[in-house]
Backbone and ligand atoms as CSV (ligand in chain L), in Angstrom:
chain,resi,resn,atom,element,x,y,z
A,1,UNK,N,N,69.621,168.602,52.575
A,1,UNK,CA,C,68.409,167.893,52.989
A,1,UNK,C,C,67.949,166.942,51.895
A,2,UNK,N,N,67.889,167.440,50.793
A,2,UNK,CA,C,67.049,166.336,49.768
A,2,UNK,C,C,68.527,165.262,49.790
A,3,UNK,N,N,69.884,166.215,49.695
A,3,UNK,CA,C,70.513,164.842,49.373
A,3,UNK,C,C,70.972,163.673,50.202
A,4,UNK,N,N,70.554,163.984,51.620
A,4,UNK,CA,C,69.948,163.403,52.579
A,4,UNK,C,C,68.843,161.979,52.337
A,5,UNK,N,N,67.908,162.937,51.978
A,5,UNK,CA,C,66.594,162.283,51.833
A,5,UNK,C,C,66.944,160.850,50.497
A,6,UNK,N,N,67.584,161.402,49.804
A,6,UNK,CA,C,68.229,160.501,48.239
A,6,UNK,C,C,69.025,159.693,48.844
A,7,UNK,N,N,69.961,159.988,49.747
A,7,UNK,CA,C,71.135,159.250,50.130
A,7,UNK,C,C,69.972,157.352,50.972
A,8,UNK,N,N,68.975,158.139,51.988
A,8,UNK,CA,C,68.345,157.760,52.350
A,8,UNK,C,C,67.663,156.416,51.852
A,9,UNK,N,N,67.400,156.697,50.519
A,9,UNK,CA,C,66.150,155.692,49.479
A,9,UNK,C,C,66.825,155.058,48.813
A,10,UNK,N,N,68.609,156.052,48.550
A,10,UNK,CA,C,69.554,154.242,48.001
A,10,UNK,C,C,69.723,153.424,49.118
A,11,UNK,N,N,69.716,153.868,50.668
A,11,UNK,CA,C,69.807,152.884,51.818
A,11,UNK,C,C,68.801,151.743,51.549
A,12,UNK,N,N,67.677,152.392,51.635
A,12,UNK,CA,C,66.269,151.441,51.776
A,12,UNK,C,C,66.683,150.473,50.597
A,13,UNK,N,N,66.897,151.161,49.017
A,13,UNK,CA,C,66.922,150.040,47.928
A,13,UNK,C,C,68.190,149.124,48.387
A,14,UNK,N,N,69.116,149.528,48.629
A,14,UNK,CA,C,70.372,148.546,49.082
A,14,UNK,C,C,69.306,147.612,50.043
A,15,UNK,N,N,69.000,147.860,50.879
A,15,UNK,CA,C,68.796,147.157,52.061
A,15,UNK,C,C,67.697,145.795,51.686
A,16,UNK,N,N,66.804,146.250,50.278
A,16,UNK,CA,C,65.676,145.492,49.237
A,16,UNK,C,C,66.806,144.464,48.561
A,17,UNK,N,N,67.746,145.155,48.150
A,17,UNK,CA,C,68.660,143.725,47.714
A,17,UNK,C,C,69.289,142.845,48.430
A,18,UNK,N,N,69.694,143.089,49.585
A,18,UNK,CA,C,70.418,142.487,50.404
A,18,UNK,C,C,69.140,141.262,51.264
A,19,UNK,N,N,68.068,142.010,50.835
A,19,UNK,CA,C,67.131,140.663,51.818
A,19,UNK,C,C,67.599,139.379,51.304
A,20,UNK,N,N,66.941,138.179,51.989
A,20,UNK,CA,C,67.915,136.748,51.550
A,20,UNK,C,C,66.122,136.126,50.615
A,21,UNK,N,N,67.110,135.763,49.843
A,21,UNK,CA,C,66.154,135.256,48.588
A,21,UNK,C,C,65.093,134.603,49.639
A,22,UNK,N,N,63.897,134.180,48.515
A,22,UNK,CA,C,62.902,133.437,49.090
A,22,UNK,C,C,62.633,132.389,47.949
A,23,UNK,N,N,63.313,130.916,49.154
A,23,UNK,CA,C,63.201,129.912,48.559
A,23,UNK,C,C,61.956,128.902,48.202
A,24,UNK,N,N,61.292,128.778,47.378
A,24,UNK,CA,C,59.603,127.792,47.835
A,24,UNK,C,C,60.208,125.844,47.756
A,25,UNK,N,N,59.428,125.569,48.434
A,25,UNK,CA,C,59.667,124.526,49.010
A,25,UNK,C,C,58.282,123.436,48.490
A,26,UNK,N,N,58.488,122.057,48.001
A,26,UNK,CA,C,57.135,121.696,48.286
A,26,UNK,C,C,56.110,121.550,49.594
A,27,UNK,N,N,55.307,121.761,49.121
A,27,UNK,CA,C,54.622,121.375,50.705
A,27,UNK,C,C,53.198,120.675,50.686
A,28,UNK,N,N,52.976,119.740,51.571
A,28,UNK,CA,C,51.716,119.446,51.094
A,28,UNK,C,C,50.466,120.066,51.960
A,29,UNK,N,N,49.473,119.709,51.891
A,29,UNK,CA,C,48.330,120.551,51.958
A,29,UNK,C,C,46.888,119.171,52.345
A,30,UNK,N,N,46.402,119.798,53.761
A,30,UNK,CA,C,45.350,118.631,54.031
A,30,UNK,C,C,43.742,119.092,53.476
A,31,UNK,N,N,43.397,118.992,52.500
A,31,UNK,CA,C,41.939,119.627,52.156
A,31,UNK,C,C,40.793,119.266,53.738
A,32,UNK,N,N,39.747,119.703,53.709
A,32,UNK,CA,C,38.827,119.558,54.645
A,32,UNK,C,C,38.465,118.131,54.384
A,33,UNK,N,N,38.075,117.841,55.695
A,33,UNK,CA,C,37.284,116.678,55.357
A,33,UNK,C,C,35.824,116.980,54.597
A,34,UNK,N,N,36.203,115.936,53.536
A,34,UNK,CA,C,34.637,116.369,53.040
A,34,UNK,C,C,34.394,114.846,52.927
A,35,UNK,N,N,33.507,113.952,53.329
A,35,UNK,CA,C,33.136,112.782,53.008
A,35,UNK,C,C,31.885,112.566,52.053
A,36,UNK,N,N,32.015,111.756,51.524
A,36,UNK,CA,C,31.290,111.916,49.812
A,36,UNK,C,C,30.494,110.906,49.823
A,37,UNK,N,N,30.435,109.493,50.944
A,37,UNK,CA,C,30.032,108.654,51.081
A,37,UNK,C,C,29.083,108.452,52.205
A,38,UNK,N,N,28.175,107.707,52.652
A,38,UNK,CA,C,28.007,107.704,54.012
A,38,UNK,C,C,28.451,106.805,55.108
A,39,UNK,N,N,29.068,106.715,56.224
A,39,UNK,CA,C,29.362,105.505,56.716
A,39,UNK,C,C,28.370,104.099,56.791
A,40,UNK,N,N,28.831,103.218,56.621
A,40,UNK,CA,C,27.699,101.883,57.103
A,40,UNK,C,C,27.464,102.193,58.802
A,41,UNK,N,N,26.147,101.480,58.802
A,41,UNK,CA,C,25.397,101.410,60.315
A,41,UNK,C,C,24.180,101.373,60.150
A,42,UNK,N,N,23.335,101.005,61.019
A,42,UNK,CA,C,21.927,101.036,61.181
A,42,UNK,C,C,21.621,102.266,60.735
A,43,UNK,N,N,20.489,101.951,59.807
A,43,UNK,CA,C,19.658,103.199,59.217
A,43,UNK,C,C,20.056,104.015,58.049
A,44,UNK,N,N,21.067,103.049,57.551
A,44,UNK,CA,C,21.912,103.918,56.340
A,44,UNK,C,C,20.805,104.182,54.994
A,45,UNK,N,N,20.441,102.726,54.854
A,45,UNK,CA,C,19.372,103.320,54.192
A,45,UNK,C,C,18.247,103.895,53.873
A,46,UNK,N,N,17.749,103.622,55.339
A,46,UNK,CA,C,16.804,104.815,55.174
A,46,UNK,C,C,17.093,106.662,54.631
A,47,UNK,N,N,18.436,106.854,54.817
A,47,UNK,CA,C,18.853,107.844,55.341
A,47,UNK,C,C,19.239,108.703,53.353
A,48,UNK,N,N,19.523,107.150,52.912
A,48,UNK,CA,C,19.919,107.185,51.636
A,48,UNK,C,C,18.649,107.501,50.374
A,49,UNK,N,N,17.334,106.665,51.391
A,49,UNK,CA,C,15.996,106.992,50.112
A,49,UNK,C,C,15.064,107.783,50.195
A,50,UNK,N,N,15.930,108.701,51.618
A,50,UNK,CA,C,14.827,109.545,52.202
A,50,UNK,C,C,15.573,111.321,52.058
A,51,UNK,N,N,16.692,110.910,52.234
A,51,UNK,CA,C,17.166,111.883,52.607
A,51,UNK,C,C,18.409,112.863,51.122
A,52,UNK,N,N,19.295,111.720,50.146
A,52,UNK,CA,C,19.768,111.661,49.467
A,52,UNK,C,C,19.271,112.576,48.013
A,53,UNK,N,N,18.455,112.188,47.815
A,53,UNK,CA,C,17.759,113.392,46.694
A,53,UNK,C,C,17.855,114.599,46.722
A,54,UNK,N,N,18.035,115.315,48.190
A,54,UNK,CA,C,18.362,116.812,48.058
A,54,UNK,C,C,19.800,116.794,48.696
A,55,UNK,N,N,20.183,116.299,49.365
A,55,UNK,CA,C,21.381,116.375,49.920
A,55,UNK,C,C,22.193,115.754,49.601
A,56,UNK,N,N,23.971,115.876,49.522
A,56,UNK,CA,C,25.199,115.165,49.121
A,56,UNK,C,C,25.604,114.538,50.340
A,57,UNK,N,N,25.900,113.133,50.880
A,57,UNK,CA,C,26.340,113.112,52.277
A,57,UNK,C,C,27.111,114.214,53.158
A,58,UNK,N,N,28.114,114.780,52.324
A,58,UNK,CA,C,29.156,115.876,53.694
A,58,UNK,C,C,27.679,116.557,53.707
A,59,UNK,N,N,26.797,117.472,53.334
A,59,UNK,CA,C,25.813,118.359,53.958
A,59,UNK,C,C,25.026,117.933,55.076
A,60,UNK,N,N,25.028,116.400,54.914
A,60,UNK,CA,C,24.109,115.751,56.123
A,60,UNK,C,C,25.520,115.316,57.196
A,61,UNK,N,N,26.313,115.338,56.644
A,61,UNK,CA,C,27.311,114.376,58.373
A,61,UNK,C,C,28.200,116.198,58.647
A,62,UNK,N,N,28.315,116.939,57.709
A,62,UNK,CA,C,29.659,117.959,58.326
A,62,UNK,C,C,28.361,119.387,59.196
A,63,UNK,N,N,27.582,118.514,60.158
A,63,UNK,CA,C,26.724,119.795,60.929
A,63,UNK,C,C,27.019,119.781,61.663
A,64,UNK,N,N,26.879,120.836,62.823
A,64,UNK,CA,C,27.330,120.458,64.661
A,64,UNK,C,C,26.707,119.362,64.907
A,65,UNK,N,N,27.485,118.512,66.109
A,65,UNK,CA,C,27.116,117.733,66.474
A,65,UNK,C,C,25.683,118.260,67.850
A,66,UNK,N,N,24.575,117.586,67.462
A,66,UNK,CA,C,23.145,117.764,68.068
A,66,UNK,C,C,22.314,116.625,69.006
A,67,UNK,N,N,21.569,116.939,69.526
A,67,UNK,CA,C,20.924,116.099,70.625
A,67,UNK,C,C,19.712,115.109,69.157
A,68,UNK,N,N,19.552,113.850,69.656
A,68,UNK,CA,C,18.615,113.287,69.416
A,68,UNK,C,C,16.941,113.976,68.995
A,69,UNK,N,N,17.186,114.807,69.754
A,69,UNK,CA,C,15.741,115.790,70.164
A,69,UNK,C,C,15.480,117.178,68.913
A,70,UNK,N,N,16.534,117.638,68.546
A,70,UNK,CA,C,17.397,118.190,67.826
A,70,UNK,C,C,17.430,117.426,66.451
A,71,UNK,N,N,17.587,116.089,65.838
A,71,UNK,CA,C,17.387,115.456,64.920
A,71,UNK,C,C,16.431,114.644,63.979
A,72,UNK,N,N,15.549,115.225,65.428
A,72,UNK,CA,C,14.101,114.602,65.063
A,72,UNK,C,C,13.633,115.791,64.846
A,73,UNK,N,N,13.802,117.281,65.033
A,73,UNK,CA,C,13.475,118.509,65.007
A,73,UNK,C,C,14.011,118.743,63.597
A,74,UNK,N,N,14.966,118.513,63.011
A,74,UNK,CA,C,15.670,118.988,61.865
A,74,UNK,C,C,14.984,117.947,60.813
A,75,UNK,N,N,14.369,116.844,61.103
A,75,UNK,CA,C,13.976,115.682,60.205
A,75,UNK,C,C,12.427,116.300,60.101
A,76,UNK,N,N,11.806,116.541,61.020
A,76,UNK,CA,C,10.472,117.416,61.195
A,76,UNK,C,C,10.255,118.384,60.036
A,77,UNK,N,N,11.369,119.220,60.488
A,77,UNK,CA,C,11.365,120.671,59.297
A,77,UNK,C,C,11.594,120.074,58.086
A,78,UNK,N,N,12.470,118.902,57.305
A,78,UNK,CA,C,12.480,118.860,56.315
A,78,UNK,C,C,11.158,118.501,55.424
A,79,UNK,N,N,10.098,117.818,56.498
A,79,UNK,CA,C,9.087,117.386,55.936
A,79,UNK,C,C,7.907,118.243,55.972
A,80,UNK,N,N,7.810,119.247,56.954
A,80,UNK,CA,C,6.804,119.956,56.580
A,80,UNK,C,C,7.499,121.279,55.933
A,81,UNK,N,N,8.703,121.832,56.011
A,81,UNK,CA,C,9.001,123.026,55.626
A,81,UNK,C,C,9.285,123.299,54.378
A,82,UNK,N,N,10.136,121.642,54.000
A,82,UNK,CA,C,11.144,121.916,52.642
A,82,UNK,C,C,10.165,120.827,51.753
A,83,UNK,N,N,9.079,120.212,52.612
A,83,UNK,CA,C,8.322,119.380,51.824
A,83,UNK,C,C,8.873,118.270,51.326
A,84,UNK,N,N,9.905,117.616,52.176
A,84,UNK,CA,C,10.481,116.440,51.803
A,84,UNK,C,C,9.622,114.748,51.809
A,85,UNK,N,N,9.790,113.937,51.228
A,85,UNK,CA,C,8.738,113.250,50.795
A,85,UNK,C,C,9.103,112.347,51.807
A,86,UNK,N,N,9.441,112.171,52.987
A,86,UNK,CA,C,10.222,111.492,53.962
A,86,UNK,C,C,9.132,110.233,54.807
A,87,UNK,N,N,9.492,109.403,54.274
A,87,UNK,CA,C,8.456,108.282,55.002
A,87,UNK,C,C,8.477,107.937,56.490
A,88,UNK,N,N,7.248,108.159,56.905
A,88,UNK,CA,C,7.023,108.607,58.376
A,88,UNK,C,C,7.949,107.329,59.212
A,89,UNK,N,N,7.448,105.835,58.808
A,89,UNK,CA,C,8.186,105.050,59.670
A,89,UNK,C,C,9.519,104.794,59.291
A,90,UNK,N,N,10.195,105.572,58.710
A,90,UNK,CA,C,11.670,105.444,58.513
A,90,UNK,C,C,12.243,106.791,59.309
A,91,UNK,N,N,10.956,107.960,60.087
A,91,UNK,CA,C,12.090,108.842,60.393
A,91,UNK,C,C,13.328,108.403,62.064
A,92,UNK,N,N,12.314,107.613,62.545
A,92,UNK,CA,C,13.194,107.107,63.691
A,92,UNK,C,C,15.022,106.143,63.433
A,93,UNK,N,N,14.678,105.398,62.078
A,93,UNK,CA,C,15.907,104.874,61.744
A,93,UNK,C,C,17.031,105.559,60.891
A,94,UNK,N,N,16.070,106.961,60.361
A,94,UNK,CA,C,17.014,108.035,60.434
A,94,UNK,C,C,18.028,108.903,61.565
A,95,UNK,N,N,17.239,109.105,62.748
A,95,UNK,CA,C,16.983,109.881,63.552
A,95,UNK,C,C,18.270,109.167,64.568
A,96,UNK,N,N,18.004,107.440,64.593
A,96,UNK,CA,C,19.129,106.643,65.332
A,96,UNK,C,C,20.476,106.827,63.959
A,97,UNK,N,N,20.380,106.823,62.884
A,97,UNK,CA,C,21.693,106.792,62.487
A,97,UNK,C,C,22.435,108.030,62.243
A,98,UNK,N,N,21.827,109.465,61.890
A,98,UNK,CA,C,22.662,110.516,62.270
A,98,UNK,C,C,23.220,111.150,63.682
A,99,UNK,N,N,22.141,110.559,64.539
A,99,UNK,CA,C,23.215,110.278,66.086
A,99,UNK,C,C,24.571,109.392,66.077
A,100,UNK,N,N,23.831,107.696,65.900
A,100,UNK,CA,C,24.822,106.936,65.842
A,100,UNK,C,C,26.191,107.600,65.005
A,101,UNK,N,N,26.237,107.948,63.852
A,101,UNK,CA,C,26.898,108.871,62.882
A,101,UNK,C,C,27.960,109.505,63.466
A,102,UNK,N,N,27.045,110.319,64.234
A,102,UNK,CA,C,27.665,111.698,65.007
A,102,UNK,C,C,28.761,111.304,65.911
A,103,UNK,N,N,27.829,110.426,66.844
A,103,UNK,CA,C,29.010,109.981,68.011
A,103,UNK,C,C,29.936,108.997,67.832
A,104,UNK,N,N,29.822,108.643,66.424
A,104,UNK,CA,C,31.296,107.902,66.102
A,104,UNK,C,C,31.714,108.717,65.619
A,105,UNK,N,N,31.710,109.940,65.169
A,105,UNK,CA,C,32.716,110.795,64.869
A,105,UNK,C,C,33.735,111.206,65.963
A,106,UNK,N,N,35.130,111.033,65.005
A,106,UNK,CA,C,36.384,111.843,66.076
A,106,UNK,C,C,35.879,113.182,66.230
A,107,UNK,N,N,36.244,113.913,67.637
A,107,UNK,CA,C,35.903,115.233,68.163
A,107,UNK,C,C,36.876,115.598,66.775
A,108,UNK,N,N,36.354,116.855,66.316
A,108,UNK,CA,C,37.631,117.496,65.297
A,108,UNK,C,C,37.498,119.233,65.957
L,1,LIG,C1,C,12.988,118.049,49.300
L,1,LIG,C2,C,14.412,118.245,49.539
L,1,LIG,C3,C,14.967,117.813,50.884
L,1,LIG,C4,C,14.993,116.536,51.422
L,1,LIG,C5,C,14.423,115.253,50.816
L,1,LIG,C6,C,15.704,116.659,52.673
L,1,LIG,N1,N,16.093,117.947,52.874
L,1,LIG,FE1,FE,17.358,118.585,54.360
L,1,LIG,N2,N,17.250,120.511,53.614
L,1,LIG,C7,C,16.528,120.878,52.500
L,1,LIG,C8,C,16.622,122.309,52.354
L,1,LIG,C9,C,15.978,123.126,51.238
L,1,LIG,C10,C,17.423,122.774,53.421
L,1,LIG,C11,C,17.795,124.211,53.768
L,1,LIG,C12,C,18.814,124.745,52.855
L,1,LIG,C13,C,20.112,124.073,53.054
L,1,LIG,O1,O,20.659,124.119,54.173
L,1,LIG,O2,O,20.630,123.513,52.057
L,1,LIG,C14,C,17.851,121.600,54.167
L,1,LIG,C15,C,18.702,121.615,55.256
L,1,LIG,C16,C,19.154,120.491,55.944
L,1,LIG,C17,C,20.137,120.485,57.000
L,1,LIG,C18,C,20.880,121.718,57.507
L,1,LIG,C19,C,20.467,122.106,58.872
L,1,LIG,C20,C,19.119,122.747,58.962
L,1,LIG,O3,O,18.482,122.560,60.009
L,1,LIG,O4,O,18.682,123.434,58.019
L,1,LIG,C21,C,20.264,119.199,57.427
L,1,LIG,C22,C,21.167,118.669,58.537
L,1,LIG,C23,C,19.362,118.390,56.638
L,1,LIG,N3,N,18.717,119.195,55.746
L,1,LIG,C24,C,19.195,117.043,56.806
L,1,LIG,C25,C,18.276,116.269,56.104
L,1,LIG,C26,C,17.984,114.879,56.399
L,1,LIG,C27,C,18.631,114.047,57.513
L,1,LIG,C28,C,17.059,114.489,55.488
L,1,LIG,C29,C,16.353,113.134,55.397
L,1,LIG,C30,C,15.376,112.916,56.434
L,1,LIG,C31,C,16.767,115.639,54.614
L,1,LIG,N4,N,17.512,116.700,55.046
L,1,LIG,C32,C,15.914,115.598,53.525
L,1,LIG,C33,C,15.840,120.048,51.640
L,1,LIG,C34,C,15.658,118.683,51.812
């Protein structure tokens, strides 16, 4: 029985050498999109003197894509919640360019 069991575990180690090498290969590699910039379009700058001080662009463009209604809701909270210093008649030319933004984005 044990010499069974021995005979057994030189099988398994034979069987550890006989696997077929493992060759590495280059390969390349697509990082996430992270965009670092913001696209041009209506309202960029507002978006840039209002919004830019706490946020890096990917935090403002990589969110689900949201309703209009929804962006004026999220522009809302930044100003009374997070106390953002956000100038009232610039939130609409915000509000049109992270839509506009959005829906030129490719579906991903
Ligand atoms: C005073 C700093 C400040 C400014 C200015 C600011 N935010 Fe925010 N924002 C925050 C904080 C704090 C959070 C919550 C924590 C987080 O998600 O990083 C946040 C979260 C967000 C989020 C994540 C989603 C959500 O609902 O929480 C979005 C999108 C966003 N901000 C967009 C904007 C836009 C667009 C502007 C310009 C109108 C803006 N923020 C201006 C502080 C700020």
């Amino acid at each position: 029985m044990r010499a069974a069991a021995a005979a057994l575990a030189l099988l398994a180690l034979a069987a550890c050498d006989s696997a077929p090498k493992v060759a590495f290969a280059d390969a390349s590699i697509t990082l996430p999109d992270d965009p670092l910039d913001l696209p041009e379009g209506p309202g960029r700058d507002a978006v840039l003197e209002n919004c830019a001080a706490c946020h890096s662009p990917s935090t403002m463009l990589q969110q689900p894509k949201v309703s209009r209604e929804k962006w004026e809701s999220i522009v809302g909270k930044m100003r009374t919640l997070y106390k953002a210093p956000v100038d009232e008649a610039a939130v609409p030319a915000i509000v049109d360019y992270m839509v506009h933004v959005q829906e030129a984005r490719p579906a991903s």
